[in-house]
ZAMARGU-4260 file (C-alpha; in steps of 0.2 Angstrom, whole numbers, plus 5000, padded with zeros to 4 digits):
<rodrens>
0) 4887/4732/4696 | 4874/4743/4707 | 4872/4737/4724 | 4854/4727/4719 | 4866/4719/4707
5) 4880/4715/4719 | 4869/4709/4732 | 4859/4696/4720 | 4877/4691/4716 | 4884/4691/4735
10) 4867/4679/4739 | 4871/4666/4725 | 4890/4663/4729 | 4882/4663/4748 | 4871/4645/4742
15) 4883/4637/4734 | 4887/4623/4744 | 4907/4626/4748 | 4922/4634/4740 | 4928/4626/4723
20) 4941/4629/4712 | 4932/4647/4707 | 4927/4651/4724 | 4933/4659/4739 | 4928/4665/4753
25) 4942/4676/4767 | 4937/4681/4785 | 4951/4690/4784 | 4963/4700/4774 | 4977/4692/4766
30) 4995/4703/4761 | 4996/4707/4740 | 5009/4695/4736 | 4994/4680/4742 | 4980/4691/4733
35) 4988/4690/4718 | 4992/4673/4716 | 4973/4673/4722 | 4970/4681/4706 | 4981/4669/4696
40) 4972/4653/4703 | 4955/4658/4700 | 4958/4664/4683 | 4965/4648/4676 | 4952/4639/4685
45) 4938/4648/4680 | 4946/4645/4662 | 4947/4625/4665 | 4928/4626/4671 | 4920/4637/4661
50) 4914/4650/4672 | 4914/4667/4665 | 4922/4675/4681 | 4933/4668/4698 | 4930/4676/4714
55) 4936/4681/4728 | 4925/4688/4742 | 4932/4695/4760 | 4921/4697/4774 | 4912/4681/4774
60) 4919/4664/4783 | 4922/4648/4773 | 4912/4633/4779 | 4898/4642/4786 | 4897/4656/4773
65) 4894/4670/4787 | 4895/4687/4786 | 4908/4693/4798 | 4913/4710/4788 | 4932/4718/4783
70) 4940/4730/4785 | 4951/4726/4771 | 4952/4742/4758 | 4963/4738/4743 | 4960/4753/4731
75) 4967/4762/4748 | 4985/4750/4752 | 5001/4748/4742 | 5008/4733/4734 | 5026/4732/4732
80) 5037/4749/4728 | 5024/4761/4734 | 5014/4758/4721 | 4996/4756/4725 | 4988/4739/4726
85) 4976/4737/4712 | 4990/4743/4699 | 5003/4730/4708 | 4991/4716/4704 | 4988/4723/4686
90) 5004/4725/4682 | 5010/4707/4690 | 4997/4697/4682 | 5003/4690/4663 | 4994/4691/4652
95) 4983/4702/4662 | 4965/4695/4658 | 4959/4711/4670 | 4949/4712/4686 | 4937/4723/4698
100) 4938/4726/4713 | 4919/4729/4721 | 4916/4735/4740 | 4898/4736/4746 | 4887/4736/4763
105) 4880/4716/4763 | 4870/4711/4776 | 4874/4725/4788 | 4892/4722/4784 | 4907/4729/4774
110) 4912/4717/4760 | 4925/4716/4748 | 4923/4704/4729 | 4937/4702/4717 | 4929/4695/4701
115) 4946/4691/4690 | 4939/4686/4671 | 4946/4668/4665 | 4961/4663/4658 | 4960/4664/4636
120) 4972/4654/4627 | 4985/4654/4641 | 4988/4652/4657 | 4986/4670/4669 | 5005/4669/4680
125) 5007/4685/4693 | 5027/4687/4692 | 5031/4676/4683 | 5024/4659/4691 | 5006/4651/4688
130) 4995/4645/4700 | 4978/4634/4699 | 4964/4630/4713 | 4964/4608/4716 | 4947/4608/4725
135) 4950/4622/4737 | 4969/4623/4738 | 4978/4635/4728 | 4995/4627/4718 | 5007/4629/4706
140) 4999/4625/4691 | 5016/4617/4686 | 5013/4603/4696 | 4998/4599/4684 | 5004/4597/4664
145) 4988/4591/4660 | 4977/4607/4665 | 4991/4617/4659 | 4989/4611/4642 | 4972/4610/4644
150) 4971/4631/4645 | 4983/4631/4630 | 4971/4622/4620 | 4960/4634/4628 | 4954/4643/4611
155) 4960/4640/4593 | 4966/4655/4585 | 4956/4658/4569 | 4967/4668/4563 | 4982/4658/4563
160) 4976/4646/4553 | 4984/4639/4539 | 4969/4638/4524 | 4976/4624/4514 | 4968/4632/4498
165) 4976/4647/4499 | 4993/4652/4491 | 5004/4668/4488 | 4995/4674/4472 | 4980/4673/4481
170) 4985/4689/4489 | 4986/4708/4482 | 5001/4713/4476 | 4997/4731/4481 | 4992/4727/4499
175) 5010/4718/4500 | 5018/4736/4495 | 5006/4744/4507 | 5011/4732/4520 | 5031/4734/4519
180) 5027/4753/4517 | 5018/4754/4535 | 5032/4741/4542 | 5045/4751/4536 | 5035/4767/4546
185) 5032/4756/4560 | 5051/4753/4560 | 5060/4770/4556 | 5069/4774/4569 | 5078/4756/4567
190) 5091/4757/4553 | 5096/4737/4555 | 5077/4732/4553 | 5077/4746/4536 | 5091/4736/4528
195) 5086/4720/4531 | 5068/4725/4522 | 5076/4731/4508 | 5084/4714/4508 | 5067/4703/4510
200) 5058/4697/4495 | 5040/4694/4499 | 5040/4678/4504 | 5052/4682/4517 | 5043/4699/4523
205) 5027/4688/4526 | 5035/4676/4537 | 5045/4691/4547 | 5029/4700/4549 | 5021/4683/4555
210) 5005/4683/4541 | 5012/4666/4534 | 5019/4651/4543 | 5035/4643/4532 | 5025/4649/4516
215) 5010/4644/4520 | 4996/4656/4519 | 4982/4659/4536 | 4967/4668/4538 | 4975/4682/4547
220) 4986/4684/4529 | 4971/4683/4519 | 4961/4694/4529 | 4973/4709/4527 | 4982/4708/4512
225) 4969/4694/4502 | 4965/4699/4483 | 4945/4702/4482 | 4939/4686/4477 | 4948/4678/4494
230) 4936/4679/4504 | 4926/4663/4497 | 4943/4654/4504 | 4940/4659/4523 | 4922/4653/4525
235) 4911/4649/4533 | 4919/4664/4541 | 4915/4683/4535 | 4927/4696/4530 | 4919/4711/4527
240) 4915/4729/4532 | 4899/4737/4530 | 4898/4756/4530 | 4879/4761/4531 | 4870/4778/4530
245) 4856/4784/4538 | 4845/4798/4542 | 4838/4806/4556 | 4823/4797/4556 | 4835/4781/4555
250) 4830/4778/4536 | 4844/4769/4526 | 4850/4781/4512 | 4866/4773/4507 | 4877/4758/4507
255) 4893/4747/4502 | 4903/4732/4507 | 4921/4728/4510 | 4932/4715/4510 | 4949/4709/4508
260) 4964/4716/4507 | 4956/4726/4524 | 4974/4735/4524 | 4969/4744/4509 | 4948/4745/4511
265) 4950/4753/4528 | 4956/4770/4519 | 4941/4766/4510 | 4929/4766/4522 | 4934/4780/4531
270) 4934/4790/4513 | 4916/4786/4513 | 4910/4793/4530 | 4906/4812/4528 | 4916/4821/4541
275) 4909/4838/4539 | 4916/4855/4547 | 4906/4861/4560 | 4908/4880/4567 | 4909/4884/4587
280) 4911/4900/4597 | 4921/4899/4610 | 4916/4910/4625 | 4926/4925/4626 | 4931/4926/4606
285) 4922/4933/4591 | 4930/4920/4580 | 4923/4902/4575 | 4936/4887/4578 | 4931/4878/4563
290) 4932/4857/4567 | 4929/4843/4559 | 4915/4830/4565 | 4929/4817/4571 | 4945/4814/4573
295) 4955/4801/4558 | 4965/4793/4570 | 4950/4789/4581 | 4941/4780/4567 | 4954/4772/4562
300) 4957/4765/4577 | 4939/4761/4582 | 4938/4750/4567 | 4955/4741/4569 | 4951/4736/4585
305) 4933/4730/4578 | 4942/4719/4565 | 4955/4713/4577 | 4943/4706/4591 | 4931/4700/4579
310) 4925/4682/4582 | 4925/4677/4564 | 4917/4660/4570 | 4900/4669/4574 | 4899/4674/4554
315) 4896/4692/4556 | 4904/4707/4550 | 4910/4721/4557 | 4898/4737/4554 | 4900/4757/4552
320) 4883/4764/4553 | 4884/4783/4549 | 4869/4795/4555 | 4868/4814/4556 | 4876/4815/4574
325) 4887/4800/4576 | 4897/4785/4570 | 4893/4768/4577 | 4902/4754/4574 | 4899/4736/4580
330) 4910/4719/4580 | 4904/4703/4584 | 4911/4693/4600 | 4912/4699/4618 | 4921/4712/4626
335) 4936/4703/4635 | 4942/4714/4647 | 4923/4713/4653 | 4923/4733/4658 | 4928/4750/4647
340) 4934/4756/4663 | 4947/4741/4667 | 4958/4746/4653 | 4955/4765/4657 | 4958/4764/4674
345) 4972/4750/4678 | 4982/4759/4666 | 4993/4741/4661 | 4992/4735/4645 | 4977/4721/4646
350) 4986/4706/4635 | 4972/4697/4629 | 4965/4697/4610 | 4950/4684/4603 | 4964/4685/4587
355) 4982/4686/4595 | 4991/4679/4580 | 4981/4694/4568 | 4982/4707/4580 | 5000/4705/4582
360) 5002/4707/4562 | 4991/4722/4565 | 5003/4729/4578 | 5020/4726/4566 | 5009/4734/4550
365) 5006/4750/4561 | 4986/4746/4560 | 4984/4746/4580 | 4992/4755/4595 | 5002/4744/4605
370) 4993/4732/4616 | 4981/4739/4629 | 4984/4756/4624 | 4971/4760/4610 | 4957/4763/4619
375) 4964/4776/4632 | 4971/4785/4618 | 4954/4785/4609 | 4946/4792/4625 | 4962/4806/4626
380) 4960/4811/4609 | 4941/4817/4612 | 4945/4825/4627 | 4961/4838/4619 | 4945/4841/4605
385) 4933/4844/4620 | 4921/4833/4609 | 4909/4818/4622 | 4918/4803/4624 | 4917/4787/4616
390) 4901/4777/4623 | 4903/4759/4625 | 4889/4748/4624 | 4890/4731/4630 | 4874/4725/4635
395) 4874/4712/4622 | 4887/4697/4624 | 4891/4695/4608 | 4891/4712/4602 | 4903/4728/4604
400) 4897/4742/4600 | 4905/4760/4601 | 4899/4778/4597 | 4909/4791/4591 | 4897/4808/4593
405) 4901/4820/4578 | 4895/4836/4589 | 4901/4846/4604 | 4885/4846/4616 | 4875/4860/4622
410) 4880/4862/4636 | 4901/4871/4636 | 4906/4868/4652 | 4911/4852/4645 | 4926/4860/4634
415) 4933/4869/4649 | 4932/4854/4661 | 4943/4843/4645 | 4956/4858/4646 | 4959/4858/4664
420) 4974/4848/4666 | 4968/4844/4689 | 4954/4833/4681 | 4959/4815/4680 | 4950/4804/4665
425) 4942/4793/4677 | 4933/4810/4683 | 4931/4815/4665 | 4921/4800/4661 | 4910/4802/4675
430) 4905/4821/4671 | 4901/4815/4652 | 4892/4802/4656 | 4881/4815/4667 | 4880/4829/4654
435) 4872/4814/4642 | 4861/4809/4655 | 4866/4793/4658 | 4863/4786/4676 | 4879/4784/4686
440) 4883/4775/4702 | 4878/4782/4717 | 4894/4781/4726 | 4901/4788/4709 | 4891/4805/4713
445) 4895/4805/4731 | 4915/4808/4724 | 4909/4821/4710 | 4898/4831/4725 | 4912/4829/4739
450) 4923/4839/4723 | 4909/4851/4720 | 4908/4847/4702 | 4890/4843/4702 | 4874/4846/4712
455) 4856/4840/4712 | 4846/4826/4720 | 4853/4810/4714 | 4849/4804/4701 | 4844/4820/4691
460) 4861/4826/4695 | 4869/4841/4685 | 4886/4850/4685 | 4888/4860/4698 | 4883/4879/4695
465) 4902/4887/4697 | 4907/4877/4682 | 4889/4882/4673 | 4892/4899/4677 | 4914/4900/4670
470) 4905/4891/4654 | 4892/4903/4651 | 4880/4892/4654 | 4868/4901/4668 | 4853/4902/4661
475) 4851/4884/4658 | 4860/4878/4673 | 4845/4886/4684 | 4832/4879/4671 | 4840/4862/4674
480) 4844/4866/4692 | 4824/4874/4695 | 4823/4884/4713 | 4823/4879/4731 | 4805/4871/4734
485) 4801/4884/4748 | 4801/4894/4731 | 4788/4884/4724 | 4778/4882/4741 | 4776/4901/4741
490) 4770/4901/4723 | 4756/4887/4726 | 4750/4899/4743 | 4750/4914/4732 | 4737/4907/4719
495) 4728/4898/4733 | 4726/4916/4741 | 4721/4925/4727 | 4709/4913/4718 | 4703/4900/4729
500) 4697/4887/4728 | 4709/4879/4716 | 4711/4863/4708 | 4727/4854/4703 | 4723/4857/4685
505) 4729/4877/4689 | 4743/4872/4701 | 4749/4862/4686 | 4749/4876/4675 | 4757/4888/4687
510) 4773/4877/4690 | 4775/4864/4675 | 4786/4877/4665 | 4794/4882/4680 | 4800/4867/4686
515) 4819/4859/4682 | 4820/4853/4661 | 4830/4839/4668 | 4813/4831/4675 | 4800/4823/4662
520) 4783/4826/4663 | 4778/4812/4676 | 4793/4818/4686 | 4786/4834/4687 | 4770/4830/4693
525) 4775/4819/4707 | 4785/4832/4712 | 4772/4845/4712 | 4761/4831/4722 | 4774/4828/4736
530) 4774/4848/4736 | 4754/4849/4741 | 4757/4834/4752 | 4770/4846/4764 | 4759/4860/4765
535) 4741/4850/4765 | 4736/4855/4783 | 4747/4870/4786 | 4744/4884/4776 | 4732/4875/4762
540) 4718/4861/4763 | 4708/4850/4749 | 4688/4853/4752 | 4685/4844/4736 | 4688/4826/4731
545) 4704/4816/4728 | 4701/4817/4709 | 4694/4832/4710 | 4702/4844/4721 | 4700/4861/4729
550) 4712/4869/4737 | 4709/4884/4751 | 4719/4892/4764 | 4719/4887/4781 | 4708/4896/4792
555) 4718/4902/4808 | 4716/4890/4824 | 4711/4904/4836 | 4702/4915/4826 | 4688/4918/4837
560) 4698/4923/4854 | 4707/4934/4840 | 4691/4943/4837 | 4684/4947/4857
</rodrens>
């Protein structure tokens, strides 16, 4: 959220009558170990209510909801064991459902908001003990069984469902040895678990691996390892995958669906998407690195995680849309951690799936990286390759929808910035997102300026020119940087004297091409207004019209007693 955002947000909590079990409002600061059971009690609350988010605001007084101000910095102070406070609370909260922590300037005062997301399927305990808000008290959820159960029945797990119509030779026989192949993998370094594989018929392996439940067949079973025809057996859900290619003029050219057994048709997807080999010069070499347009593992990933957190009960599939630059592929169902940067940044595993009895199949089958690990290692993968991050787009609520970019970008400063091992990943993001032009925060570009990574006036901001200039990008760092505006000040004076009068017609064509690429067009033009605007009456003056002007020099003042 930007400030705008933020403020709407701190104005709404502000009217709402009092606290309540998904509200509350400090004056003051409270140690970690009280934060955190916080965190607990508003998550389980906000689940028993309904509310998409609990939170926890400092610097305003309960009762009279005043603005009073903190000094209360959390991202600054430790937890427990020197470690600091936001991974404390991370790592404390089971399962962690994930949290931010916002500081802004409300109201002429510093304000600190903990938005913690609700509690799924289960109740959110921070070392090892729940807690719940009765009216505005926070308790041990203990001392209330019927709003413990009640977040237990929270969410029916689709996927472990038994489908009553279903049996054992609804399901491939080839998945199954596919299946206790990539268990086997999964399990290798165990020699115990190897024998007693060998020992398992199928029924048994299904049950160990938790796809059936006493020989009964569920969704999560069908889904993965179902024959063909199995997929009339789990509707109204859908099972399927769509891989889709289209041109650059976004023109389908190309299509095919997939469905059960998804263990299998996952290879077959990926064999369908063209990863070409594309050629680069790195500086310095007279030799190409020849790379492929994506990484395996990545996609691989990417669409595991899209059939894991699908929500089969919307009906839609998951989707692979394949274009000239990128991969894109979309799920249905919300994003549950909330932000990309949670999981990224927290750096503790994030225990929550919409599917938690097929994604722990998935994780014994080798499909998925261990819970809460995944995603980091999709967005550590692109940055060894020095290819652009993964873009997450999650402005739709029941949508997720990632990009995978199948180019290195123009701009090779990028490369280097991946290779050097002082950058953090959090930085890393920040500098990707500003070579793709996406708008970041503006405290975000304070952080990158105060480390002299990136230059401009915010929000056309640009990496700095020393890392332009190491990736022999100099040329096109001053074309997006443009010159100081005394620059173009003296320009405009220059025509001025030579062929006055002058309209804005020719002062356009003199500095339009001249200007920074990163503006657009109307950019451009205001800027060249506000640069008339600081001259008009110095050293130039408009003796035509507003719509039609002509610009001349100034005439000096004492011209006259000059002249005597």
């Amino acid at each position: 959220m930007n400030a705008a955002d933020l403020t709407a947000l701190l104005d709404r909590l502000r009217a709402e009558p009092r606290e309540s079990e998904w509200l509350e409002f400090k004056a003051r600061r409270v140690d970690a170990q009280l934060l955190g059971e916080y965190l607990s009690a508003l998550a389980n609350s906000a689940c028993l209510l309904g509310k998409s988010r609990g939170y926890l605001v400092f610097g305003i007084e309960d009762g009279s909801h005043a603005v009073v101000g903190t000094g209360f910095d959390p991202q600054a102070e430790a937890g427990q064991g020197n470690q600091l406070m936001p991974l404390w609370l991370a790592l404390g909260l089971h399962p962690n459902v994930g949290f931010e922590i916002h500081t802004c300037q409300y109201q002429g005062q510093r304000v600190v908001l903990f938005e913690v997301h609700p509690a799924y399927d289960r109740p959110v305990a921070f070392y090892g003990k729940a807690y719940v808000r009765n009216g505005t008290s926070k308790t041990m959820l203990a001392r209330y069984p019927e709003k413990e159960r009640a977040i237990w029945s929270h969410r029916i797990d689709w996927s472990a469902q038994v489908c009553e119509q279903a049996t054992l030779a609804d399901l491939d026989p080839m998945a199954i040895a596919e299946a206790r192949r990539q268990f086997a993998e999964k399990n290798k370094t165990r020699s115990d678990r190897l024998a007693e594989l060998q020992a398992w018929d199928d029924a048994t392996f299904l049950n160990k691996v938790k796809l059936t439940v006493r020989g009964a067949v569920t969704h999560a079973a069908l889904l993965l390892l179902g024959r063909e025809e199995s997929s009339s057996l789990m509707a109204p859900a859908v099972a399927r995958v769509s891989w889709i290619l289209k041109n650059e003029r976004n023109e389908e050219l190309d299509y095919e669906h997939f469905g059960p057994p998804m263990l299998l048709n996952v290879n077959k997807v990926l064999a369908r998407i063209r990863n070409l080999t594309i050629r680069e010069l790195p500086d310095g070499t007279l030799f190409p690195v020849e790379l492929t347009q994506y990484d395996p593992w990545v996609i691989r990933e990417a669409l595991h995680n899209c059939i894991a957190h699908q929500d089969y009960g919307l009906r839609g599939r998951v989707q692979v849309v394949e274009t000239p630059l990128a991969l894109l592929l979309t799920n249905v169902g919300g994003f549950l951690p909330g932000r990309v940067e949670t999981v990224i940044e927290q750096d503790a595993p994030l225990e929550i799936y919409r599917n938690p009895y097929l994604a722990e199949a998935m994780v014994s089958l080798n499909m998925i990286d261990t819970q809460g690990g995944g995603i980091k290692r999709m967005f550590q993968t692109q940055r060894r390759r020095f290819f652009p991050l993964p873009d997450y787009d999650l402005s739709q609520p029941e949508r997720v929808m990632v990009m995978l970019r199948g180019r290195i970008l123009d701009v090779r400063y990028t490369r280097l910035l991946m290779a050097n091992g002082e950058l953090d990943l959090a930085t890393i993001m920040l500098l990707d997102k500003v070579q793709k032009g996406q708008r970041i925060a503006v405290d975000e570009a304070r952080r990158l300026r105060a480390a002299k990574l990136v230059e401009g006036r915010y929000p056309n901001i640009l990496v700095a020119g020393s890392v332009a200039a190491v990736a022999g990008q100099k040329a096109q760092h001053i074309r997006n940087r443009g010159f100081d505006s005394q620059y173009y000040r003296d320009l405009i004076v220059a025509l001025v004297r030579e062929h006055q009068p002058v309209s804005r017609e020719d002062i356009d064509k003199l500095l339009l091409d001249k200007l920074p690429e990163v503006l657009t067009a109307s950019q451009k033009r205001t800027k060249i207004h506000n640069l008339l605007s600081s001259q008009a009456g110095k050293t130039i003056r408009n003796v035509g019209s507003r719509s039609g002007s002509q610009w001349v020099l100034m005439e000096p003042k004492n011209k006259d007693k000059q002249t005597k």
